[in-house]
Each structure stands twice: as C-alpha cells, then as structure tokens.
C-alpha positions as CSV (number, residue, x, y, z in Angstrom):
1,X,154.2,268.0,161.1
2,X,155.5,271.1,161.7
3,X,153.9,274.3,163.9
4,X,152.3,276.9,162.0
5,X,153.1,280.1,163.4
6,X,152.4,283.6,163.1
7,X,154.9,286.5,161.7
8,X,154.5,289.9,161.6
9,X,156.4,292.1,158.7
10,X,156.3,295.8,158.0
11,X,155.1,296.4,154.7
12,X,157.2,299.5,154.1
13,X,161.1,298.0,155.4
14,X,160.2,293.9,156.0
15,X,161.1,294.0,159.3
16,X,159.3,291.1,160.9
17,X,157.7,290.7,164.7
18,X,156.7,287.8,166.5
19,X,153.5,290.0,167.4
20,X,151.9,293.1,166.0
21,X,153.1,296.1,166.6
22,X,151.5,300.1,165.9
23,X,154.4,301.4,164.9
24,X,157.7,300.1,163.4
25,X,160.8,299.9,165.5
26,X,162.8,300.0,162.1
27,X,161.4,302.8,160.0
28,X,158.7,304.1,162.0
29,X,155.9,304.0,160.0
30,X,152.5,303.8,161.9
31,X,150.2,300.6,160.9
32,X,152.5,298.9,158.6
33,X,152.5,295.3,160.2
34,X,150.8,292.6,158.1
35,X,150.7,289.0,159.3
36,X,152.1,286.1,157.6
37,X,151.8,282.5,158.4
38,X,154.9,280.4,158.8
39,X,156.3,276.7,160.0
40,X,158.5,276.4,162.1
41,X,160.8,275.1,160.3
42,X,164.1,277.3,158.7
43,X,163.4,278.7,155.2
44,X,165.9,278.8,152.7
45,X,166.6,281.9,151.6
46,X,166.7,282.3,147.4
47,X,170.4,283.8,147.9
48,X,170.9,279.8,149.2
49,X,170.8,278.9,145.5
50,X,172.9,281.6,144.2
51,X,176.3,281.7,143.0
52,X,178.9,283.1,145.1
53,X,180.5,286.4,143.9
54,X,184.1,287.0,144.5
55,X,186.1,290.4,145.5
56,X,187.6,292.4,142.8
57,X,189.6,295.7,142.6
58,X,187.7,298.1,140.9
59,X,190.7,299.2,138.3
60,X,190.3,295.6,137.3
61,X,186.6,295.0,136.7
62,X,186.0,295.2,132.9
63,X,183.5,297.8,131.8
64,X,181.5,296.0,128.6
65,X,179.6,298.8,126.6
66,X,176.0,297.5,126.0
67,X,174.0,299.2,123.6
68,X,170.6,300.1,124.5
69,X,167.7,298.4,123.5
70,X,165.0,300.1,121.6
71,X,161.5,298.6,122.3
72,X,159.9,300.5,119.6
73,X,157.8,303.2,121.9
74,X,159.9,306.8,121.9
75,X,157.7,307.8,124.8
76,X,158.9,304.2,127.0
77,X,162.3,304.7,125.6
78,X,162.5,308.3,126.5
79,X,161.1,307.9,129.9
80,X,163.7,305.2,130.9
81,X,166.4,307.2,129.4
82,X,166.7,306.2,126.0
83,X,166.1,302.9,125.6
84,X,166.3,299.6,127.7
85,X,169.7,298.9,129.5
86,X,170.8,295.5,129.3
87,X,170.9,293.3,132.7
88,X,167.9,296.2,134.6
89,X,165.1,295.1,135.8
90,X,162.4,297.8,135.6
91,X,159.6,298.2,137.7
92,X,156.0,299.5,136.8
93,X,153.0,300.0,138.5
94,X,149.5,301.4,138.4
95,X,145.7,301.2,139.2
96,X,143.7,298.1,138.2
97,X,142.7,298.7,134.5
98,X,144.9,301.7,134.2
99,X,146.9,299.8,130.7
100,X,150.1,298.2,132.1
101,X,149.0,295.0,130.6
102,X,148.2,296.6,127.6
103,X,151.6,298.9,127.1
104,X,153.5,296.0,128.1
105,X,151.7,293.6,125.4
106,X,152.3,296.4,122.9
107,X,156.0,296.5,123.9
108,X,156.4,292.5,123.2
109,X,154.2,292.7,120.2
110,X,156.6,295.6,118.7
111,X,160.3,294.2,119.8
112,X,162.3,293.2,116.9
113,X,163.8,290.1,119.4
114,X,163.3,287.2,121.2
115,X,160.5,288.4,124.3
116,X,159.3,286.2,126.8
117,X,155.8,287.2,128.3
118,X,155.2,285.8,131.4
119,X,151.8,285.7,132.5
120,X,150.9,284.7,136.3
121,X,147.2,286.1,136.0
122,X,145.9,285.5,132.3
123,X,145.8,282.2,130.5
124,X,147.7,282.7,126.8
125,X,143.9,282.4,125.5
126,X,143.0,285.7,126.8
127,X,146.4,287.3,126.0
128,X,146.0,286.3,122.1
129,X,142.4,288.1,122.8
130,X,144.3,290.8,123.7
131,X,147.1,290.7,121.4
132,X,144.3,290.2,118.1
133,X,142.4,293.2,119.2
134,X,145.6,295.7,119.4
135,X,146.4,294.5,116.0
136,X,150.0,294.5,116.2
137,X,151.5,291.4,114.6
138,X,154.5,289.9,116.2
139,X,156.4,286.4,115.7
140,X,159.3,287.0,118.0
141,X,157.0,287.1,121.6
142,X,156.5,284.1,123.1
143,X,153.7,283.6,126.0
144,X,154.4,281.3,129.2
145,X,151.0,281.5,131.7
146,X,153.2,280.3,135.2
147,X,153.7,281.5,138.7
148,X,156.3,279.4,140.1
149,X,159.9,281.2,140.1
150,X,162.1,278.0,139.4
151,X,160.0,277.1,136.4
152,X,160.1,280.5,135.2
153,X,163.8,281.1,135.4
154,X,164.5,277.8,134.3
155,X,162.2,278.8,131.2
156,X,164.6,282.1,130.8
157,X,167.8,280.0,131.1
158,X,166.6,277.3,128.0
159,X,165.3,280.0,125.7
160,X,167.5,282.9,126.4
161,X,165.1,286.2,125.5
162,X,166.5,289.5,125.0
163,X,163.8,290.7,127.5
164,X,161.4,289.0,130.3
165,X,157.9,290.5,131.1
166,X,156.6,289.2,133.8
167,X,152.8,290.5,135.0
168,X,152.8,290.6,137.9
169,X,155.5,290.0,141.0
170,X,152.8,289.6,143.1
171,X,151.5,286.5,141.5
172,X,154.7,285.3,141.6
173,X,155.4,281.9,144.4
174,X,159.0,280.4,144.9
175,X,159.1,276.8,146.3
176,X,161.7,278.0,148.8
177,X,159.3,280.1,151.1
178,X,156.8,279.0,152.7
179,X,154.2,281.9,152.2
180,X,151.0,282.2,150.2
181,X,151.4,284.7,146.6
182,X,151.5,288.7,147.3
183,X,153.4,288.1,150.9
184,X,156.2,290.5,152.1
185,X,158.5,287.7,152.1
186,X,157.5,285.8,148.7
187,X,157.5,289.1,147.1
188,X,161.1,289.9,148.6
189,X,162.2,286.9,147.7
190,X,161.1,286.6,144.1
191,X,162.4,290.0,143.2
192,X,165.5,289.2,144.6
193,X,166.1,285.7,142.8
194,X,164.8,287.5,139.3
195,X,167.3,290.5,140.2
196,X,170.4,288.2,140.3
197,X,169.2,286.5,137.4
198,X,169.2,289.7,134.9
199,X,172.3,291.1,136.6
200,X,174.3,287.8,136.4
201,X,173.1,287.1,132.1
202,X,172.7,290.8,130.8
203,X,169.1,290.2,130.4
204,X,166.5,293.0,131.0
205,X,163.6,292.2,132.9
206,X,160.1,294.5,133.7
207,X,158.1,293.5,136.3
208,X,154.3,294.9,136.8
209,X,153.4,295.7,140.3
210,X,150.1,296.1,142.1
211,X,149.2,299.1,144.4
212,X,147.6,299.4,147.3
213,X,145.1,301.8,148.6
214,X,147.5,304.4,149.4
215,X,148.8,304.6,145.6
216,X,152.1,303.0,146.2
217,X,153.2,299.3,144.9
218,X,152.1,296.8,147.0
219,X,154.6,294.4,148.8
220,X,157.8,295.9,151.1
221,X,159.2,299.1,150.3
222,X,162.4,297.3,149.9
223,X,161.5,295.8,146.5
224,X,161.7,299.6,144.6
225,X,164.8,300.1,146.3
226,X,166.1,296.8,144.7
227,X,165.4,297.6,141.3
228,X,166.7,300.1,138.5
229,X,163.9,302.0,137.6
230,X,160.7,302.5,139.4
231,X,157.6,304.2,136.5
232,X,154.2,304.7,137.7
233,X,151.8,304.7,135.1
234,X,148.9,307.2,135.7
235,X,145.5,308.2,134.7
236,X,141.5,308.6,135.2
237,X,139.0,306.2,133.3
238,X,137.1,309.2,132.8
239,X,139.7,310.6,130.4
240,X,141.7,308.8,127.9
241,X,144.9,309.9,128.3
242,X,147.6,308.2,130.1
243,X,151.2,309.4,131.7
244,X,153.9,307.0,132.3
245,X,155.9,308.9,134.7
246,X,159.7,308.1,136.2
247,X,160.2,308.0,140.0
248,X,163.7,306.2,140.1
249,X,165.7,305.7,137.8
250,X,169.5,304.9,137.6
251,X,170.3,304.9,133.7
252,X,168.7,308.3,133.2
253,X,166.4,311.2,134.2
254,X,164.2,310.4,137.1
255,X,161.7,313.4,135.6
256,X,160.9,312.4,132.8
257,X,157.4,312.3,131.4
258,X,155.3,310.0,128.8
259,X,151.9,310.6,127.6
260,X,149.7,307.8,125.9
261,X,145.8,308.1,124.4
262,X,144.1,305.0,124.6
263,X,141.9,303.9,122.0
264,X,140.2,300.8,120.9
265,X,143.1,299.4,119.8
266,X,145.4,300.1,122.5
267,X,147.5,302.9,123.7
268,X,148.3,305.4,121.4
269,X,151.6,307.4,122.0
270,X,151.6,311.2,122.2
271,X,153.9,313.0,120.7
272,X,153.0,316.7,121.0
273,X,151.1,316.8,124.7
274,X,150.8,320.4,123.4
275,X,147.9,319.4,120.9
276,X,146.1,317.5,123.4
277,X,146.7,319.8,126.4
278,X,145.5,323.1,125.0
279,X,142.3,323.9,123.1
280,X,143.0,324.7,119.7
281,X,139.6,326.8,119.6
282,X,140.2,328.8,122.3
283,X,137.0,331.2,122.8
284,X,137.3,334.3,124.5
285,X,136.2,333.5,128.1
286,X,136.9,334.4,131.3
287,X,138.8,331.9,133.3
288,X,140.8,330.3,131.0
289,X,145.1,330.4,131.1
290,X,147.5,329.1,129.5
291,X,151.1,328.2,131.8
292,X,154.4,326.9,130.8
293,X,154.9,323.7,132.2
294,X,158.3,321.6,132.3
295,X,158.4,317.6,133.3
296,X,162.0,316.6,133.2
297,X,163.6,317.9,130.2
298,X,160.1,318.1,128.3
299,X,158.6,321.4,128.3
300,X,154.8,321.4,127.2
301,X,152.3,324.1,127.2
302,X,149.0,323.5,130.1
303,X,145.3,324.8,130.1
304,X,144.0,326.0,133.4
305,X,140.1,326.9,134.1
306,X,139.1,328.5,136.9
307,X,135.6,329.4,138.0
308,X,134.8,331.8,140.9
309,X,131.2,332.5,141.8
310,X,129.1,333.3,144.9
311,X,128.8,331.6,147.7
312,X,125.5,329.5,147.7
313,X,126.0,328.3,151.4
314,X,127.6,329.7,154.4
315,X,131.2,328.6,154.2
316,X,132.6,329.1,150.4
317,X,134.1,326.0,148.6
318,X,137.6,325.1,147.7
319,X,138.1,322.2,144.9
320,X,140.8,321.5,142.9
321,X,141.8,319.1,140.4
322,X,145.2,318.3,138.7
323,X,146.8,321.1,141.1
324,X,147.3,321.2,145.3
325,X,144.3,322.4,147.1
326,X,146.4,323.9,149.6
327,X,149.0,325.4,147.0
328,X,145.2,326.8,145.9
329,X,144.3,328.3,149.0
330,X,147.8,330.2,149.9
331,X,147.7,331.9,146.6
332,X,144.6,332.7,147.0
333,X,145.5,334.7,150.6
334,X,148.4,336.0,148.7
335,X,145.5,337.5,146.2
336,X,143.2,339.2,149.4
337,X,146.4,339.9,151.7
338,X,148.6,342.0,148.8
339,X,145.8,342.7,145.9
340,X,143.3,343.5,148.1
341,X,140.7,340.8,146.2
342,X,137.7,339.8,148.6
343,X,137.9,336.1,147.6
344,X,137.0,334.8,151.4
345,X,133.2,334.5,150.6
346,X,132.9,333.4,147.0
347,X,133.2,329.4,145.5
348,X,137.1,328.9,143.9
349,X,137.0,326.2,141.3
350,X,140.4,325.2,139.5
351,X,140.7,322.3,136.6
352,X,143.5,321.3,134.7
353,X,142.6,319.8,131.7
354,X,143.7,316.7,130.3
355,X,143.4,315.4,133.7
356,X,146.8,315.9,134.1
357,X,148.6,316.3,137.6
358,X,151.1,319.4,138.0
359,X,153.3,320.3,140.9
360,X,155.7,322.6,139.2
361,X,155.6,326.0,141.3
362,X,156.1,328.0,137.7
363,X,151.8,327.5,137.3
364,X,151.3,329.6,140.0
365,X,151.4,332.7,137.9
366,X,148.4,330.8,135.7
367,X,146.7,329.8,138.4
368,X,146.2,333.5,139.7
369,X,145.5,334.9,136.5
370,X,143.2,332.1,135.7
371,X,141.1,333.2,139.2
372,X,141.3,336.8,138.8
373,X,139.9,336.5,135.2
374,X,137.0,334.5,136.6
375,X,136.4,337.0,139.6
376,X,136.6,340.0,137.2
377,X,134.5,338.2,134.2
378,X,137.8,339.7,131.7
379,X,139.0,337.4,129.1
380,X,142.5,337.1,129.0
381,X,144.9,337.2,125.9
382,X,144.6,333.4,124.2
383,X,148.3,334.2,122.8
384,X,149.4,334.6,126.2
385,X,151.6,332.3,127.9
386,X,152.5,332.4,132.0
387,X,155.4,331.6,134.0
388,X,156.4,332.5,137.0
389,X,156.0,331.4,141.0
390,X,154.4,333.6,143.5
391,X,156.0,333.9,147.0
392,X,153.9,335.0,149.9
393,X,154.8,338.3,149.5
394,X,153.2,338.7,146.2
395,X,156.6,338.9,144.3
396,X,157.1,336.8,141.2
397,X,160.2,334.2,141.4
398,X,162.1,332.8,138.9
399,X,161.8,329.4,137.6
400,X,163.9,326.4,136.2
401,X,164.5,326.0,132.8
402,X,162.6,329.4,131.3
403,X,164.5,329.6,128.1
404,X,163.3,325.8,127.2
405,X,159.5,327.7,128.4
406,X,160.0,330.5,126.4
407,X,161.3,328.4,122.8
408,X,158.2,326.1,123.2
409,X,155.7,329.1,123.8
410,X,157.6,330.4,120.3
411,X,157.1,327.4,118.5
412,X,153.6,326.9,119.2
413,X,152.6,330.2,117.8
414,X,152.1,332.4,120.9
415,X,152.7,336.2,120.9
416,X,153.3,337.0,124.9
417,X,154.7,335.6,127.7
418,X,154.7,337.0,130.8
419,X,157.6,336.1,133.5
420,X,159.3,336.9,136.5
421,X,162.0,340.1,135.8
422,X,164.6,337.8,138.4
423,X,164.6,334.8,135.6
424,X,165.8,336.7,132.6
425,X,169.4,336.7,133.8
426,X,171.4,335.1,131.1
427,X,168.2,335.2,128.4
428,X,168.8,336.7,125.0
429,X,165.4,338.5,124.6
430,X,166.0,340.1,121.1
431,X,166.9,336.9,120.1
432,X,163.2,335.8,120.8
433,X,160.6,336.8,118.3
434,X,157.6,336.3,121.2
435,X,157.3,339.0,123.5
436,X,158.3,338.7,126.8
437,X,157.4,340.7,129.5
438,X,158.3,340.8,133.1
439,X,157.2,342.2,136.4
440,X,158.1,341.9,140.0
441,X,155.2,341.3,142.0
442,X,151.3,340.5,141.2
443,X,149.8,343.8,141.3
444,X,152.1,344.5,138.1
445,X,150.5,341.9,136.3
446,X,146.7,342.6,137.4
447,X,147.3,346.5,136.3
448,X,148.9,345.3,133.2
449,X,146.3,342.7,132.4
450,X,143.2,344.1,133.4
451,X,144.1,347.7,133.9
C-alpha cells in the first residue's frame, strides 16, 4: 500500500511545498498554502493522455473563419464579444445563489443546437424542476448528472454538442490524480484536459466556478489564466438585478457590461439599464444626481443619493455603497480644503441605486453635487446630467468617451449637462440639442448651481 503523504500548494500560482509555508516563494502571496493529501506513488499527469502537437511555421498554419455562435441572450452575447467563439472555453463565476445555474440553464434551454448540460451537483430531477419553472421549452439540450472527467469527455466525443456546460469544475474528479474534488491539483488538471479538448474539436465549452471568501474563483489562480474569457456574475439578494461583467477576455472587450432582472421565472435581460437605473418620477429633493456613466462601450445614465446630517456621536460617519469609501472621503477634503464646506463634523451617506458598483472616476462630479445638495437642503435640476472627475486641486478633468455621455444624456430626454471645459476638445457642441456646459474647477459649479 502506498504512503499517504502530505502536499502543500499555493492557491493563487500551484506551486507546491512539502511543508507549509506563510508566504509563497513563487508569487508571494501571504497565506495561500492549502494542504493536499497524496501517495507516494507518481501521478500521471492528464497531458500523459494527450496527443502530441507538432511544430509548424506560422505562414503555414491555415486560418479557418468560424462564425460565432449566437446563444440567444444579446446581453451574454455582447458581453463575450458578440457571440460564442468556437473551440473557447469560458469561465464564470459568482456567489452561491447569485443565478449562474439559472443563466446557464436559460442559455441551453434557448440554443438552437445540440447542448450538453453537465451537471456534477444536481441530479437531472432537479434540473427538469428548474427547467419547468423557467418555462422555456427546449428539445436540443441534453442533461448528463457526472463528475468523472473520462466519462464526461468520452460523453462529448460520442455525441458531438455544439456547446458543453459543465456546473461546476470544482465538482469535477479525473481518475488520473489522486486528490479529493475542489483540490488545486484536480482542479488544474480537469481544466486543462477540458481545455485541450475544445481547442483540439472546435467545441465551446463554459465552465461555472465557485468563489471563495475573498470574491475570487476558487481553485489556483492559474485556471483563469488558462481559459478565454473570465465573467463574474454579480449582485445582492436584496435587489433583483444582476450584472454579468467581463474581466478577461480574448475574443473581445474585456469592459463590457450585462445587466439581468430576475423574476420568478428566471433572469430577465435588461436592455435599457437606463429605465431601471434612474427614477422615472424624480421629486424635487435634495440629494439626489444624476452622472453619466460608461462600462465598456455601453454608456448608461446612474442615480446617486446622498444624505448629510448631523453628527449624533462624537466622531461623524462615513458609509458608502456602490462607490469607494475612500474615493468618498478625498472628495469630500477636496470639498472643505478648496470650497471651504465644514463637512468634518456631520454624517456623509452615499447610495447608488440599483445596487450597482461604479469605479469610473467621471461620477465624481455627481457624487459632489449629490453631497453639497444634501448639506445645503437645494434640489438640483432633475434634467441635469454630470460628468466630469475632480482632482485634488478642485479642478474638473476630462473623461473617456464624453461624446458617447453626452448622445445618451440626449436621447434620454435631458436638457443640461455639465462637464469639464478640458474634454470638449474635438466635440461639436452646436451639433448637440442638450446644453452643455463646462467649468474648470468646483467652485464654478457650486456658484452656478446653487448661486
């Protein structure tokens, strides 16, 4: 019998240790060694069983033009870039009960070709459950509830699908390691064998990942490096919306941004964030502002709600949501070091709504005008639209894309929009029928708002 012995691997490269180790000689991350249990005997390695490739010249390699495939969802398609390429394998992941099940079940359901669902974590009862309840009707998805590898490419090989799901990797065992389900090396492993598989027949393949604590996808950090696309799909359970966003992505646009309601039966794409994002019924209180926002290519119009009151206790409070606290708290020393606002002792609450997550530096402008319209108890214009960043100096700086800001402000029916007088270099303004205004620092915009 062989001796069981103890292995050591780093979660975020999968380099391994025969002991544990605080920080990783490879990468250097601090507290990444998990331990595995191994025999002693040699493990064959799933590139064992692989064909051998053979060196060509690059003027000879024949370039085959593959026509995307179109699963039937314009916000999946859009946020891979354009549709599914043939031979990628696609990687998505997510909280527990976020809705990757449920988007990818909605995918199979909708495909107009051969699918093969592989489930390693729900019995085809439960997915027919599933698959009743979202009411989509489909006879072209076929279900196969296993977790060995072999089986499961040997399963692809026989029927031949135009695309694999298979939920999740981390359920996933090959009989050639010797390592329990969810391990660095069974989930290195696995991913590579299913890699060589869709690169060496043309056939897409999406896998669903787990996350840790953290919020990244659980197993080495070498798996997302070994696939074509990387989407995280986001959201609260408090709200129902949901964004499928793109981290890495080699067909396409690693920005781009997809927004999905869910509903009782299912997830419901949205077309126009704009509808959802902004309050339709706008009353005329303080706090409220309305910033130009741009994820990718897609431009889309943001609500932010500020409230600023007195200080109950001793030290004032700071809380943010959907926007960096500490992004919050340098504008707001920007606002009592150049404005001359007394903000030090008074409560700042900020709130995006939609529950929506922005880093783009062009809501800065919102944000400010959003807190000063709180602080003063002055409602701002509701057919006002901001964007601009603030620098530490208090100027205004230009951002990206401001004529795509500017056109979707337009469309949407607003009358103003106030910008940085650096970004309208190359901007037609006659040519616009919204106002646009500009200024070069804060102070401009507080006299001109609120006089």
């Amino acid at each position: 019998m062989a001796k069981v012995k103890s292995i050591f691997y780093c979660q975020n490269c999968g380099n391994s240790s025969p002991k544990w180790m605080g920080k990783c000689n490879s990468c250097g991350e601090w507290n990444s060694y998990v331990e595995e249990k191994t025999s002693g005997k040699k493990q064959k390695s799933s590139t064992d069983f692989l064909e051998k490739a053979e060196i060509v010249k690059l003027d000879d390699v024949k370039v085959t033009d593959f026509p995307r495939f179109s699963t039937a969802s314009q916000e999946f398609d859009r946020v891979v870039g354009g549709g599914i390429v043939p031979g990628s394998v696609i990687l998505i992941g997510g909280e527990p009960g976020i809705g990757k099940s449920t988007l990818l079940l909605q995918i199979s359901l909708r495909f107009d070709r051969e699918i093969l669902y592989i489930s390693g974590e729900e019995s085809a009862t439960q997915i027919k459950l599933r698959a009743d309840r979202i009411t989509d009707k489909s006879s072209n998805c076929s279900i196969y509830s296993e977790t060995n590898l072999q089986s499961i490419l040997q399963k692809c090989r026989e029927t031949k699908p135009a695309l694999v799901i298979i939920d999740s990797i981390q359920t996933i065992v090959s009989e050639h390691i010797e390592s329990y389900a969810g391990s660095i090396s069974q989930v290195r492993e696995c991913a590579g064998e299913i890699i060589h598989f869709a690169k060496t027949t043309a056939t897409p393949v999406i896998l669903i990942g787990h996350i840790n604590k953290e919020g990244s996808i659980a197993g080495p950090k070498v798996l997302e490096h070994m696939v074509d696309t990387v989407l995280q799909f986001e959201g609260d359970r408090n709200h129902v919306y949901r964004i499928l966003r793109s981290s890495k992505n080699r067909f396409g646009s690693a920005q781009e941004l997809g927004i999905f309601e869910m509903v009782s039966g299912g997830l419901k794409e949205v077309k126009n964030p704009n509808e959802v994002l902004i309050n339709k019924e706008r009353s005329h209180l303080s706090g409220v502002c309305i910033g130009a926002s741009i994820e990718g290519n897609h431009p889309f119009l943001i609500e932010i709600q500020a409230l600023v009151s007195s200080a109950v206790y001793g030290t004032p409070q700071r809380s943010s949501t959907g926007f960096d606290l500490r992004r919050l708290n340098m504008l707001l020393a920007v606002l009592e070091k150049r404005c001359g606002f007394k903000l030090g002792a008074k409560d700042v609450f900020l709130n995006i709504a939609g529950g929506l997550k922005i880093d783009d530096p062009a809501m800065d402008l919102a944000v400010v005008c959003s807190v000063l319209s709180s602080s003063e108890d002055i409602p701002l214009d509701t057919e006002m639209v901001l964007a601009a960043e603030i620098g530490l100096s208090g100027e205004l700086r230009p951002v990206t894309q401001l004529q795509k800001r500017i056109e979707e402000a337009e469309k949407l029916g607003f009358n103003c929009i106030l910008v940085s007088k650096h970004a309208l270099k190359g901007i037609d303004v006659a040519s616009h029928k919204i106002e646009i205004k500009a200024f070069h620092s804060v102070v401009e915009v507080f006299e001109d708002l609120f006089g």
